[in-house]
MILORO-255471 format. One record per residue (C-alpha): residue in three letters; x, y, z; residue number from 1. Coordinates in Angstrom, 1 decimal. Each point is the difference from the previous one (the first is absolute). Layout:
+-----+--------+--------+--------+-----+
: res :      X :      Y :      Z :   n :
+-----+--------+--------+--------+-----+
: ALA :      X :      Y :      Z : NUM :
...
+-----+--------+--------+--------+-----+
end
This chain:
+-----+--------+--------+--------+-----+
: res :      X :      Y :      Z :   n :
+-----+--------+--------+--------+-----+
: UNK :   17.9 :   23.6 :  -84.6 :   1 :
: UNK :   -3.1 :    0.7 :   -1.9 :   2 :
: UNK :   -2.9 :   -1.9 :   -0.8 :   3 :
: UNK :   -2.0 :   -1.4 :   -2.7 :   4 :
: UNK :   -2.9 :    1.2 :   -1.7 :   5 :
: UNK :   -2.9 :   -2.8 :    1.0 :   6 :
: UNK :   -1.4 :    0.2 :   -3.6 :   7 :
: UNK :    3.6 :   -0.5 :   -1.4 :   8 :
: UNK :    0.2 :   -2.8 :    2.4 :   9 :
: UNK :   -3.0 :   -2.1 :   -0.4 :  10 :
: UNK :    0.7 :    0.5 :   -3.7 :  11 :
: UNK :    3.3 :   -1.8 :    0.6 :  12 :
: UNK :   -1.5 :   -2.6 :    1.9 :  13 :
: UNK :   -2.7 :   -1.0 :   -2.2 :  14 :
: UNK :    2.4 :    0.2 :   -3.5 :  15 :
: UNK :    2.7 :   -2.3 :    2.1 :  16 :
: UNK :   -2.6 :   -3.0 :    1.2 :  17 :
: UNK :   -0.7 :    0.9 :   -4.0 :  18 :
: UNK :    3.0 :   -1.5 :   -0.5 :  19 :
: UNK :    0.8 :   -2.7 :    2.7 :  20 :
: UNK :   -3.2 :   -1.4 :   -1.8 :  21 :
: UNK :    1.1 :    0.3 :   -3.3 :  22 :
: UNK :    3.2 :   -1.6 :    0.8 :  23 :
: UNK :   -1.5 :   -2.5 :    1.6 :  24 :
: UNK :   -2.4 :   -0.9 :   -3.1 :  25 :
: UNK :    3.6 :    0.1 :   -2.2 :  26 :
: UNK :    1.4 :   -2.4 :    2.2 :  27 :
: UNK :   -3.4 :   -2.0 :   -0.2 :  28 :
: UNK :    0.2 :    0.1 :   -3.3 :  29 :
: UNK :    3.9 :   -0.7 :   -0.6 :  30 :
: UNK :   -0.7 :   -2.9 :    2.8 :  31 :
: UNK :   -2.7 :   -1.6 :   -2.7 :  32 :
: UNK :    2.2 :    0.7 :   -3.1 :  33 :
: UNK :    2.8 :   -1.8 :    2.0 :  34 :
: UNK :   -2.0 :   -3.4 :    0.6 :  35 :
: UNK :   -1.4 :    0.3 :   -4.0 :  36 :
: UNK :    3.4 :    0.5 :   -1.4 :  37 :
: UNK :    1.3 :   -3.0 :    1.9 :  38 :
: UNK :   -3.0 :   -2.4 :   -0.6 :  39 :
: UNK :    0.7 :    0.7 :   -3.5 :  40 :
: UNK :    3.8 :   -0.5 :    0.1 :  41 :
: UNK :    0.1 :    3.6 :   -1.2 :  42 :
: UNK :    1.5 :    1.1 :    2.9 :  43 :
: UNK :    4.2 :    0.1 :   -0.7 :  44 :
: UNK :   -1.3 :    2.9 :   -2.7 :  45 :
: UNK :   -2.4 :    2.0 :    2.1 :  46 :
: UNK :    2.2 :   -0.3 :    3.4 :  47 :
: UNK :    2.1 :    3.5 :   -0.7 :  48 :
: UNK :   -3.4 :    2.3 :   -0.3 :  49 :
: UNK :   -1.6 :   -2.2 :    2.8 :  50 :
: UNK :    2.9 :    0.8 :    2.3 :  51 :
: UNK :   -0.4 :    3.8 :   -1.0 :  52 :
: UNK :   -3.5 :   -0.3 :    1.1 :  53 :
: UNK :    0.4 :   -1.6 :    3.4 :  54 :
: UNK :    2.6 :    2.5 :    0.7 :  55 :
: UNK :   -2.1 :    2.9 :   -1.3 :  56 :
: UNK :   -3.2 :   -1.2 :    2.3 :  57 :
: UNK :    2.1 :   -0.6 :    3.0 :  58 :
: UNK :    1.7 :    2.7 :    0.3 :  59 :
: UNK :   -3.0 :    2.7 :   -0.9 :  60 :
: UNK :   -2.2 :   -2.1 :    2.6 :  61 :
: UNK :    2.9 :    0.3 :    2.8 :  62 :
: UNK :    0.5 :    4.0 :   -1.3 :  63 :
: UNK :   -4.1 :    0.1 :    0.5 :  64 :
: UNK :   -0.3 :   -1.1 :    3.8 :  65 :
: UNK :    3.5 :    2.6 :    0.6 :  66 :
: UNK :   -1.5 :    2.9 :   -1.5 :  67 :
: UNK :   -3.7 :   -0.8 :    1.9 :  68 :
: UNK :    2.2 :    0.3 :    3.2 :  69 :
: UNK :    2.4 :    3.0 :   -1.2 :  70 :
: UNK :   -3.8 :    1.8 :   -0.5 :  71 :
: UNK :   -1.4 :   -1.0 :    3.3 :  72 :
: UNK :    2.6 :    0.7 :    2.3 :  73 :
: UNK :    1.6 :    3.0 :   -1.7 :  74 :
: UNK :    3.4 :   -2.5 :   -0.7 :  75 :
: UNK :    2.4 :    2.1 :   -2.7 :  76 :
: UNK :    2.3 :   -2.6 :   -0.1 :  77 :
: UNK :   -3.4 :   -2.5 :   -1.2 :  78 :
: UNK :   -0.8 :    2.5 :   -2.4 :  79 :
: UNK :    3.6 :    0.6 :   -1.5 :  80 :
: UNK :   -0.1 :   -3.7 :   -0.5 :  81 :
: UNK :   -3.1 :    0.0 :   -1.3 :  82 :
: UNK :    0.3 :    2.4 :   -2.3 :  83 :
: UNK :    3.7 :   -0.9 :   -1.4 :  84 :
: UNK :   -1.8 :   -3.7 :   -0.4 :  85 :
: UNK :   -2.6 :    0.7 :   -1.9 :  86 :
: UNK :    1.6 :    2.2 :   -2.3 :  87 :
: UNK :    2.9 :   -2.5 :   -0.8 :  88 :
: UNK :   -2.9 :   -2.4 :   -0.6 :  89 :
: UNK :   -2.2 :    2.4 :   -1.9 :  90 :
: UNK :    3.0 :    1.1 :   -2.5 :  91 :
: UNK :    1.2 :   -3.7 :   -0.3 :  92 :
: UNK :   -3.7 :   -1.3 :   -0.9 :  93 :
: UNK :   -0.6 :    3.0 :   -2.3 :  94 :
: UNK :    3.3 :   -0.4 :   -2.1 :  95 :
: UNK :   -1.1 :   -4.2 :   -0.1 :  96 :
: UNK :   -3.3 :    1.1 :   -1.4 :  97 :
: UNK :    1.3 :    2.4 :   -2.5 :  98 :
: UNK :    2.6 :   -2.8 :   -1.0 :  99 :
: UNK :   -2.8 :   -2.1 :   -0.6 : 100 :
: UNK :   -2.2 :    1.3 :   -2.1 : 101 :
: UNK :    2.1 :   -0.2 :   -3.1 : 102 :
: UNK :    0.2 :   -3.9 :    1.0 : 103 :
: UNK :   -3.8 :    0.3 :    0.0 : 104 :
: UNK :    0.2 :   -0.8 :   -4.2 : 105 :
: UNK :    2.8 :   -2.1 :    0.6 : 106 :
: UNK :   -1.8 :   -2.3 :    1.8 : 107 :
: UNK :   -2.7 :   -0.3 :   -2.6 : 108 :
: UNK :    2.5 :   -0.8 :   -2.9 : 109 :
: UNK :    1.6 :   -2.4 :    2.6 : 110 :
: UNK :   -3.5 :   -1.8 :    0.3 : 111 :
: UNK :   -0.9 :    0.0 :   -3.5 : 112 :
: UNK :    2.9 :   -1.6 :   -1.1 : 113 :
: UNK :   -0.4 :   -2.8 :    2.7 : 114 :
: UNK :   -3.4 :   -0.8 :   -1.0 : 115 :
: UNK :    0.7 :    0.1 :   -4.0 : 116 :
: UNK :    3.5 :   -2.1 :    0.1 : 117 :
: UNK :   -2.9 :   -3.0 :    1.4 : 118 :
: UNK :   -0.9 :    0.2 :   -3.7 : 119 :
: UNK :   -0.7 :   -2.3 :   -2.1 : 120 :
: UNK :   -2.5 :   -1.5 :    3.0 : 121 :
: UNK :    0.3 :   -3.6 :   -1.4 : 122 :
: UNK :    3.6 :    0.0 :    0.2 : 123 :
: UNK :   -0.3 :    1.6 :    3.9 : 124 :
: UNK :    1.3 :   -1.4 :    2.8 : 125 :
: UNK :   -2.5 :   -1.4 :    2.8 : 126 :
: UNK :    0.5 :    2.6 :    2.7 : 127 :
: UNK :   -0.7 :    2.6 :   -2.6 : 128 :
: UNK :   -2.9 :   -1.8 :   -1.2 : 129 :
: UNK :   -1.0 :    0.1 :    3.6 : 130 :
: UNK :    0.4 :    3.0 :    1.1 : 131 :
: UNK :   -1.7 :    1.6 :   -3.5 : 132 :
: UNK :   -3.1 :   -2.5 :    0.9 : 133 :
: UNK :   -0.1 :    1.5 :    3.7 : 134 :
: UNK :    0.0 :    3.7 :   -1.6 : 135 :
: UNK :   -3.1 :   -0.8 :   -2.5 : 136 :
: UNK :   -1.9 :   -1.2 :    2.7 : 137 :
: UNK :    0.1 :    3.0 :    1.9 : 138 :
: UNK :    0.2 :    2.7 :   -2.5 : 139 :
: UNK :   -2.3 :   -1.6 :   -2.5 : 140 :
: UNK :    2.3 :    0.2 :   -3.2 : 141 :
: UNK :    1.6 :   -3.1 :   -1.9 : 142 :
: UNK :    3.3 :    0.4 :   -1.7 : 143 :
: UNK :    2.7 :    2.4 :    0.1 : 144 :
: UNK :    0.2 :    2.5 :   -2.6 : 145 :
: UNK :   -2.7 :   -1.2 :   -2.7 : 146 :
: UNK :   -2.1 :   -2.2 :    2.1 : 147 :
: UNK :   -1.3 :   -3.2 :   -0.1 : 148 :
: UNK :    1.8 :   -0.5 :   -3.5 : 149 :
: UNK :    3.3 :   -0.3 :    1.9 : 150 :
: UNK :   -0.9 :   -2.9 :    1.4 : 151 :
: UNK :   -0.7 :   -1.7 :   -3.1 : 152 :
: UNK :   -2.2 :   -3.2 :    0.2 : 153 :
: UNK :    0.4 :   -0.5 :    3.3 : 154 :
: UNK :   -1.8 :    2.2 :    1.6 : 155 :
: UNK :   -0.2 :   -0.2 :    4.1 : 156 :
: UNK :   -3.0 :    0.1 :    2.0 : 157 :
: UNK :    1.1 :    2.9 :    1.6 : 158 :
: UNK :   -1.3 :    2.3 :   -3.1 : 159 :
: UNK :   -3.0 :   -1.4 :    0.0 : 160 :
: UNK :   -2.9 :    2.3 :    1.3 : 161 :
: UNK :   -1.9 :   -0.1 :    3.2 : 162 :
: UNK :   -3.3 :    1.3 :    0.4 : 163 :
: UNK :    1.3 :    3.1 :    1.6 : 164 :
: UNK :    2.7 :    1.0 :   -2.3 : 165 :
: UNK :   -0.1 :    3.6 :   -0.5 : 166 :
: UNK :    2.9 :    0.0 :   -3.2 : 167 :
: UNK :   -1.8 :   -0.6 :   -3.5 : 168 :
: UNK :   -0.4 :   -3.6 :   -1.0 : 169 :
: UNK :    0.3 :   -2.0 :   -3.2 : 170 :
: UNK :   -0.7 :   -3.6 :   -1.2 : 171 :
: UNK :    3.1 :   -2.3 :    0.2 : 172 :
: UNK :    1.8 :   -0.7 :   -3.7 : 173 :
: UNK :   -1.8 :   -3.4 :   -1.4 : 174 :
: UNK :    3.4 :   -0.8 :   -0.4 : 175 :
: UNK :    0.9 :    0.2 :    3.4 : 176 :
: UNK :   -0.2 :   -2.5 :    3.3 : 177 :
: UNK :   -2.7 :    1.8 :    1.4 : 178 :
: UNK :   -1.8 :    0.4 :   -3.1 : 179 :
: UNK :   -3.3 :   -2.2 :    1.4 : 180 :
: UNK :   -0.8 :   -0.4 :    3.2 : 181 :
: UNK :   -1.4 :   -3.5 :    1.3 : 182 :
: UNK :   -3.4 :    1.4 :   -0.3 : 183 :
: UNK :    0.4 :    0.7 :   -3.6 : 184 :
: UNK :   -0.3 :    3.9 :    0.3 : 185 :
: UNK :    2.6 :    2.3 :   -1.2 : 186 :
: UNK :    2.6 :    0.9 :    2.9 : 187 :
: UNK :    0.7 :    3.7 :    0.5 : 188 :
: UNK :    3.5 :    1.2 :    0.8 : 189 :
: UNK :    1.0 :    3.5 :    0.8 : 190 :
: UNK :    1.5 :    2.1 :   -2.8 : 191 :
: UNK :    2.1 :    2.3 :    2.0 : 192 :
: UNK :    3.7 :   -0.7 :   -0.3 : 193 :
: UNK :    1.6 :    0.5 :    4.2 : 194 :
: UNK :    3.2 :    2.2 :   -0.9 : 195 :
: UNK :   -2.0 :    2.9 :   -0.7 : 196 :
: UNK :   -2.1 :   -0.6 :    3.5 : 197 :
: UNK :    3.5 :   -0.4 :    1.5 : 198 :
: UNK :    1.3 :    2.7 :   -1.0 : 199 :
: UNK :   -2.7 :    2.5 :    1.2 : 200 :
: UNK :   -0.1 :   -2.2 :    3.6 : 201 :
: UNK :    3.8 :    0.9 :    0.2 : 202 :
: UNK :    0.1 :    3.7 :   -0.8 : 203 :
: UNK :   -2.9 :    0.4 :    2.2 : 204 :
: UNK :    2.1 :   -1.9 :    2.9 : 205 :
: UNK :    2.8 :    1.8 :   -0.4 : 206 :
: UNK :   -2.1 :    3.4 :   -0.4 : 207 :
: UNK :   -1.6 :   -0.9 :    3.6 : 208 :
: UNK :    3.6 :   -0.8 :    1.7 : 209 :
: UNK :    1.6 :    3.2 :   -1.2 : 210 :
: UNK :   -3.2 :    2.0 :    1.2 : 211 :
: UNK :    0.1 :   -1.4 :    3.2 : 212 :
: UNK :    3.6 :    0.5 :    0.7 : 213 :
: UNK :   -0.2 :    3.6 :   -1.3 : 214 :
: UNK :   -2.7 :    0.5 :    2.7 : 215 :
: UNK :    2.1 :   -1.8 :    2.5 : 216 :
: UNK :    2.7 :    2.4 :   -0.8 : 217 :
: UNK :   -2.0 :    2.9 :    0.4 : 218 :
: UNK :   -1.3 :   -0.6 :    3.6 : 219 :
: UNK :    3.6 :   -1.2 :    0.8 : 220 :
: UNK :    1.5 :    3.7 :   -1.1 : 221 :
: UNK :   -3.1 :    1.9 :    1.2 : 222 :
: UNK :   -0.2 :   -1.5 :    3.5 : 223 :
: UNK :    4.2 :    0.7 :   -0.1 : 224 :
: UNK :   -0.7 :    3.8 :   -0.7 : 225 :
: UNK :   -2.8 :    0.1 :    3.1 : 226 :
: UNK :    2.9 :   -1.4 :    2.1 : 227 :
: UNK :    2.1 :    2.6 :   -0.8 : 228 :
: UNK :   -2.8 :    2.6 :    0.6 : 229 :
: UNK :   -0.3 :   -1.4 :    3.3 : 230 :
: UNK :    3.5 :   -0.3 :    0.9 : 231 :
: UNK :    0.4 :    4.0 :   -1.1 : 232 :
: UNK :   -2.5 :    1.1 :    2.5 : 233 :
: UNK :    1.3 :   -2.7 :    2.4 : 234 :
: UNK :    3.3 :    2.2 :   -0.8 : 235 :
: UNK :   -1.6 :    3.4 :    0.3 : 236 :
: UNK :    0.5 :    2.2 :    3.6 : 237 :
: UNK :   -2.5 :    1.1 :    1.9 : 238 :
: UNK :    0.3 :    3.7 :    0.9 : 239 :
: UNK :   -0.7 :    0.7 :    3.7 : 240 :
: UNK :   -1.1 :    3.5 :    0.8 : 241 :
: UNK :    2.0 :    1.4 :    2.9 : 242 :
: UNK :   -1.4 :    0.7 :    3.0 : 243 :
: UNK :    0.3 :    3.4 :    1.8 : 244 :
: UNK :   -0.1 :    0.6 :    3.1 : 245 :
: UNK :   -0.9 :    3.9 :    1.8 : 246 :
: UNK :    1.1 :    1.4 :    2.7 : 247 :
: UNK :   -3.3 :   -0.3 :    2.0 : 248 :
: UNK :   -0.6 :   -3.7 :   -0.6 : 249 :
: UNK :    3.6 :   -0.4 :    1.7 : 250 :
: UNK :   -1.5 :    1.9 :    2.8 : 251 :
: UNK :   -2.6 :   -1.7 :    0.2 : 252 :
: UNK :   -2.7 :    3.1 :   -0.8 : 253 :
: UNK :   -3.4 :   -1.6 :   -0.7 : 254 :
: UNK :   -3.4 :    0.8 :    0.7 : 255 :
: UNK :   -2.3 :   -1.9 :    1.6 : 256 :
: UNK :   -3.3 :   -0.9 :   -1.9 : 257 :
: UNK :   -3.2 :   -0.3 :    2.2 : 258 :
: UNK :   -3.5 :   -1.2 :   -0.6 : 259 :
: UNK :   -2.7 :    3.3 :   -0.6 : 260 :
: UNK :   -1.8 :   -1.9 :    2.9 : 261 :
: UNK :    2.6 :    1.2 :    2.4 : 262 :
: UNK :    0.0 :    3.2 :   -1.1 : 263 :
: UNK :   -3.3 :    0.3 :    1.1 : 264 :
+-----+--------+--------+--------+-----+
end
């Protein structure tokens, strides 16, 4: 059997804890979407792709501590498995992403529909008031598609603008709820409208997910090929020189080396 180049090796090592800790960072990951998906009663949707994911991690974490020992001890049998593993994986995970990107404007049509059938606001229901309220807090915005006017005279308090709002601000309608304040100066309320914040925040999620699992995919097929690199020399037979023997070493003709001292 022959043996593995040490570069070629420590290569192999280093990509594959590469990927035990990526997969453990997916499972992390799918582990917190799993627990936000369920406190938000989201989760009879999202539980097909979370499943995926859990499977995914696993399964690339268990193929991670195989191939370390397949490299270590010289293992083929580790390193078949390994390598078979990570390419199943690695072609699964790339087709998924390549599925997905045409979803990508999908989801965005999806969302903007969503947030537009809450229209007219005054005629909303409370959990959509709510959860509209929530989102102008955090993203500084009021209203869905032409801002604040789409909530009509009542305005919530959640478009009103704090001293470190970093979206443009304009004085509330005089015909609105917050017109005044108690103080008798002029309320500000942000002009943004949210969909349009939305929007970008979801491309730009979805952008980061597909980059990530592109890059996932990538180690997961590269560290496969260094597998099979391995497992070729593994595979490879050493050529022993032969060894030939003369008729005076059988005989046992040798000289005798002494020190110049006894020569003297």
């Amino acid at each position: 059997m022959g043996r593995a180049n040490v570069c070629l090796k420590r290569g192999y090592v280093i990509l594959t804890c590469l990927t035990g800790v990526t997969s453990a960072l997916l499972l992390a990951a799918t582990l917190f979407g799993h627990g936000y998906f369920a406190k938000a009663e989201e989760i009879d949707e999202m539980l097909p792709g979370i499943t995926q994911l859990y499977v995914f991690g696993i399964t690339a974490l268990l193929l991670s501590f195989l191939g370390v020992y397949g490299a270590s001890k010289e293992k083929k049998w580790a390193l078949t498995v390994f390598a078979s593993g990570m390419t199943l994986i690695g072609l699964i995970l790339f087709v998924e992403t390549m599925t997905a990107i045409p979803g990508r404007k999908e989801a965005v049509d999806l969302m903007r529909q969503e947030h537009l059938a809450m229209l007219p606001l005054s005629q909303a229901q409370d959990s959509s008031k709510a959860e509209l309220s929530n989102i102008q807090a955090n993203l500084d915005c009021c209203g869905v598609e032409n801002g604040y006017e789409d909530w009509g005279y009542d305005i919530p308090e959640s478009c009103v603008c704090s001293e470190d709002s970093t979206n443009e601000c304009v004085p509330a309608p005089m015909n609105s709820s917050l017109s005044v304040a108690t103080t008798g100066e002029h309320i500000k309320i942000h002009k943004q409208p949210c969909l349009p914040i939305l929007i970008i925040l979801v491309k730009m999620v979805i952008d980061i997910i597909l980059a990530v699992l592109m890059v996932l995919t990538l180690i997961w097929i590269v560290s496969a090929v260094l597998s099979i690199a391995i497992l070729c020399q593994l595979k490879q037979k050493v050529e022993v020189p032969p060894v030939a023997y003369s008729a005076e070493a059988k005989s046992g003709n040798y000289t005798t080396l002494r020190d110049a001292s006894e020569n003297a």
